[in-house]
N, C-alpha and C positions, 0 to 999 in steps of 0.2 A: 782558055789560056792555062798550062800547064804551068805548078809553080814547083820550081824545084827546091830541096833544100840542100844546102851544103853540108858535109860530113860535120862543118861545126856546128849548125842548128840541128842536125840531129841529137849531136851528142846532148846538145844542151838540153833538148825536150828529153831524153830519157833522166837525163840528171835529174830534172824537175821533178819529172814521176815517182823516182825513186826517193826523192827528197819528200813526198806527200805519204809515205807510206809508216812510219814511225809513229805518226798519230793514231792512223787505224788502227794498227798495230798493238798501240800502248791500249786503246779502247778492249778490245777483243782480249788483250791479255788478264786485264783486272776484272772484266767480266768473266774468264775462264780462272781465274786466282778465288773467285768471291764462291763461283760455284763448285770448286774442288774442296776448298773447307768448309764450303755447305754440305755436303757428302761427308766429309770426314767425320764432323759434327753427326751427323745422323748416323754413323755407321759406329761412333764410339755410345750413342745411346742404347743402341741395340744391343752393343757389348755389354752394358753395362744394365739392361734391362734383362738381358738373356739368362743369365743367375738365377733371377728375383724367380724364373718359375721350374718348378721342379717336374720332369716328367720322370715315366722309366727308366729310360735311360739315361738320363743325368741327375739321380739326385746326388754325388758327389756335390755339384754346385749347393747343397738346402741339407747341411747335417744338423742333428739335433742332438749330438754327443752333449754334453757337461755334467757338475756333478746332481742336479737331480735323478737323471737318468743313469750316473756311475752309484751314488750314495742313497741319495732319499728313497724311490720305490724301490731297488732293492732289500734294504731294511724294512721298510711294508712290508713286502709279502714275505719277509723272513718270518715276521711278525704271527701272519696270517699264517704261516705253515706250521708252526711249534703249536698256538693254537690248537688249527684246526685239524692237526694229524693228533692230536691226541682227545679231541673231542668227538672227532668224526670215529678216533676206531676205537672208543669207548662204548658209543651209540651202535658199531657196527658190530662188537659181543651180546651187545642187550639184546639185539634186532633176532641176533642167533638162536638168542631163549624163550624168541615169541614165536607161537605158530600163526602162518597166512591165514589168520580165522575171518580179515575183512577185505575190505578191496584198499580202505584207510592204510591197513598195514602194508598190504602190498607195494602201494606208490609214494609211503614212506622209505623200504626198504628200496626201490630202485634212486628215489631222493639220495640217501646215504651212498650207496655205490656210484653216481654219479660225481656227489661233493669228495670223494675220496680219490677219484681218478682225477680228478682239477687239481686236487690240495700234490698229489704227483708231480704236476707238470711244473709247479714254481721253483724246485731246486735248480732245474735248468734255465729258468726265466731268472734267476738271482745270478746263478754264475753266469750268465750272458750278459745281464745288463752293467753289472760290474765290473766284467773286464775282467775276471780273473782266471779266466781259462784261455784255449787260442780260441781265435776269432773262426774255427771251425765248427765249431759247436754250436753258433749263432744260424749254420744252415739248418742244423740239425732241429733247431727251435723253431723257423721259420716253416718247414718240410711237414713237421710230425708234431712236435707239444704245442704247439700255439694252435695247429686244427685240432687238437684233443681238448684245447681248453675251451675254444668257441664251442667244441661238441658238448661238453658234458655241462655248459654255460645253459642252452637250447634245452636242453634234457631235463635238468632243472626246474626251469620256466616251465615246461610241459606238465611235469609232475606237479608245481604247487596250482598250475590252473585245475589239474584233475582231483586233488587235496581238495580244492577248496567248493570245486561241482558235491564233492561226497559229503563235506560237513555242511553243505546246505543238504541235500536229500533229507542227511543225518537229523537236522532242523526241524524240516518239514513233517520229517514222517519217523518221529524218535524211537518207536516200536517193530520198523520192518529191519529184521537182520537178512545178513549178507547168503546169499545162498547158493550150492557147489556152482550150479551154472555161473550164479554173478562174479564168484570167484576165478572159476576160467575164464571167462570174457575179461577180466582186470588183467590174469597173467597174458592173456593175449594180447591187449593194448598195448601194453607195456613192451612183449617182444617187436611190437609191431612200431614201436615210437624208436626204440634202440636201431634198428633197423634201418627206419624213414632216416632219421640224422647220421646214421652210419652211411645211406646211400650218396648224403650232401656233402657227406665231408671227404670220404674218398677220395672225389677228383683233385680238393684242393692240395693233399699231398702228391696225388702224381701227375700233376700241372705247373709243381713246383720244380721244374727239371731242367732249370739252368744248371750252368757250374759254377758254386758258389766262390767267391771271391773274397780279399780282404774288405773290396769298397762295394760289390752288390749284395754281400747280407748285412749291410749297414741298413737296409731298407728291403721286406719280405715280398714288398711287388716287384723289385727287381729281378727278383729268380724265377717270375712266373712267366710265363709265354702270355704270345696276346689273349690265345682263349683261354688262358688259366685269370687273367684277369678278368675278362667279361665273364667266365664262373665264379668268380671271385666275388663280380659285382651282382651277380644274381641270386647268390648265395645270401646276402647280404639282405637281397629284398624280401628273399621266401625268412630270412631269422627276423625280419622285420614285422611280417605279418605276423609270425609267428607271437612274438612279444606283444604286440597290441591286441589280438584274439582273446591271449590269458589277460591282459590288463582287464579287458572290458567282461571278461567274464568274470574275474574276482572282483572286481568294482561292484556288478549289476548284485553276484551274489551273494556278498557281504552285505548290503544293501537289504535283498531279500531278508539275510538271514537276522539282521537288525530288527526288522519290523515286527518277524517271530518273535525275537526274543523278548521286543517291546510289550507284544501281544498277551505275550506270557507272564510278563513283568506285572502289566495290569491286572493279572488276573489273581498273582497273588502276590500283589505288591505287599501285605503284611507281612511275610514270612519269605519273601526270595529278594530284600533288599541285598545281602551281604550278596548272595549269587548271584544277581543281578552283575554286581560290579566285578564280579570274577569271570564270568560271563564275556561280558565286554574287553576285559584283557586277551582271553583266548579269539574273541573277535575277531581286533584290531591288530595281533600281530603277525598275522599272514599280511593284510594290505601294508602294514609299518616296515617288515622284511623287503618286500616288491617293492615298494618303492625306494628305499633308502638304495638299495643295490642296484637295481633293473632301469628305473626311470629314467636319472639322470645321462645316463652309457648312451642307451637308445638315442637320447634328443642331441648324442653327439655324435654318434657314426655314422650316420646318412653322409654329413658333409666332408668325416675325416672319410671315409670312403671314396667319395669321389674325389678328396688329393689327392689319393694315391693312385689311382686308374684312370685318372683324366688330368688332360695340362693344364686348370682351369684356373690355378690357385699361384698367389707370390709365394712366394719361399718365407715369409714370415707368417701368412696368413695360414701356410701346410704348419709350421712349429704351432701356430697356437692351436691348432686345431688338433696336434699331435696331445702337447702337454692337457689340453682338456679330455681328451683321448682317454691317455692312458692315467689320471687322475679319475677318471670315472669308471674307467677298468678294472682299478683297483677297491673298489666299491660292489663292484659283482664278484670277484674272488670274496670278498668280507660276507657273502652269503652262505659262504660253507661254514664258519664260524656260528653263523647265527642261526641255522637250520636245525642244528639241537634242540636250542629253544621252543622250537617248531613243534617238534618231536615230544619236548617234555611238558609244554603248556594244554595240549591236543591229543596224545596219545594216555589214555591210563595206562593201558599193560606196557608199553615205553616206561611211564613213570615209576611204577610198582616194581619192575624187574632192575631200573636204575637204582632206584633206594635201595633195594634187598641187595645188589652188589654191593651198593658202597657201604649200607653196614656190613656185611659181610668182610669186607677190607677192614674196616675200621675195627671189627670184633678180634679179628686174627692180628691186627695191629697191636692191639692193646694185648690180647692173649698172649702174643710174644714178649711184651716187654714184663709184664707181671711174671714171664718161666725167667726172662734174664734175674730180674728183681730175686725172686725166691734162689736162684740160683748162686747169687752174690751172699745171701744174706746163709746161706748154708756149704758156706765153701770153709772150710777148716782153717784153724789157724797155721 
């Protein structure tokens, strides 16, 4: 049996239908209400986590401007430059009046030419860091002085590990002098060490070959291409090995040279007390140099390194790593300063040609003021 319905029970069962739909409705809606500000929710984290890390191309987001970096280390190394431009080319006349009689003198004198091309490069790192030139200059430092200062940093370190192979030899074998071959073979090291870190540091200035900006030489990875970073970071690891090489070689032969002098000490402890402890000052201030400068830097750049070539790091965690950075940075500049020392505690003909200048200065000082003196005292009424 066929039931029909009338156009009024149709009507009525759609009305029904349409009358049931407002619940579903309402359901479906607050569940699509709860999960669009679950999204919004995650999507303002991400905004808001997206800051915290710095890569190449954003560190806008991760400055590290303030006034340590406008005031404090610039004053440091202002400090370090008056210093050591007038100690280093002091040491650099004396060096003039010694001849290459050992291999000792030799890779002192490339020492001195190394710390004089550093103590160079900080008038640009002062008017950079202070803001007192235009912010063009900062590529300038980024491109060229700052890979000259890692160079002649390297070059350094090279020299005082090779310094400190010869004053053990020196130790060992107190009566063998230096001879023409051993002489050439020293200057050949030495061309060949200039060389080796000239070939490392090359790339990193023509790697640097973005267009410098107001906001990407705020940060010197930014102006480098991707392979100038991964040079950047391999560079990093050959100056790495480089530094622990000489660590462990002036460790093992400081060490060495200890025992000798120990040896020596027993033998005529009655009469080599006072040398003894003279001794041991010319020691311990190659290993007291290395480390105060060198050590601390190293145990920091591994990691400020990889924030700057990898996304790895928050933006507070690249600052601290920064300010320990260049806090320890400025600890291996303080090496050029202290390299004299080096020079006058270790070197005698260093010592004897420095004395004999500064009496001489001081003879011609006095000589002039006893011609003024007579000269007053003989001026007419």
């Amino acid at each position: 049996m066929t039931i029909s319905h009338t156009p009024r029970q149709k009507e009525k069962t759609t009305e029904n239908s349409t009358l049931s739909l407002p619940a579903n409705a309402t359901i479906q809606n607050k569940k699509a209400q709860v999960l669009f500000f679950l999204q919004l929710i995650k999507e303002e984290n991400k905004a808001q986590m997206k800051p915290e890390y710095s890569s190449p191309g954003n560190f806008s987001n991760c400055s590290t401007t303030n006034r340590m970096n406008q005031v404090l280390f610039p004053l440091l190394y202002t400090f370090i430059f008056l210093v050591g431009i007038i100690m280093n080319g002091l040491a650099m006349g004396v060096f003039f009046q010694i001849s290459s009689k050992s291999n000792f003198i030799i890779f002192l004198k490339n020492t001195v030419i190394s710390d004089i091309l550093m103590i160079l490069t900080f008038p640009f790192k002062i008017l950079s860091d202070a803001n007192l030139v235009s912010w063009e200059l900062r590529g300038f430092v980024c491109k060229v002085t700052q890979v000259i200062f890692y160079f002649t940093m390297y070059i350094s370190i090279i020299f005082l590990g090779l310094i400190t192979i010869d004053r053990y030899l020196k130790t060992a074998r107190p009566f063998k002098s230096s001879s023409t071959r051993n002489l050439s073979g020293a200057k050949i090291l030495s061309a060949v060490i200039w060389i080796f870190m000239f070939s490392l540091s090359l790339p990193n200035m023509i790697l640097t070959d973005k267009e410098p900006t107001r906001e990407n030489v705020k940060k010197c990875a930014d102006l480098k291409s991707d392979f100038g970073l991964l040079w950047h970071e391999i560079v990093n690891y050959v100056c790495q090995f480089i530094f622990w090489v000489n660590l462990v070689i002036i460790v093992v032969c400081y060490t060495l040279i200890t025992k000798e002098l120990y040896k020596s000490y027993q033998r005529t402890r009655r009469t080599g007390q006072a040398n003894k402890k003279t001794v041991n000052i010319k020691v311990f201030i190659i290993i007291g140099v290395f480390f105060i400068c060198f050590v601390p830097f190293h145990f920091a750049r591994i990691p400020y390194t990889l924030s700057q070539t990898r996304d790895v790091f928050r933006c507070s965690t690249q600052n601290t790593l920064y300010y320990i950075k260049e806090s320890t940075l400025w600890l291996t500049s303080l090496n050029a300063c202290l390299d004299p020392f080096i020079y006058f505690a270790l070197c005698k003909s260093f010592r004897k040609s420095l004395l004999n200048v500064l009496w001489k200065c001081a003879t011609k000082t006095r000589g002039d003021q006893s011609t003024e003196t007579t000269d007053d005292e003989t001026t007419p009424m």
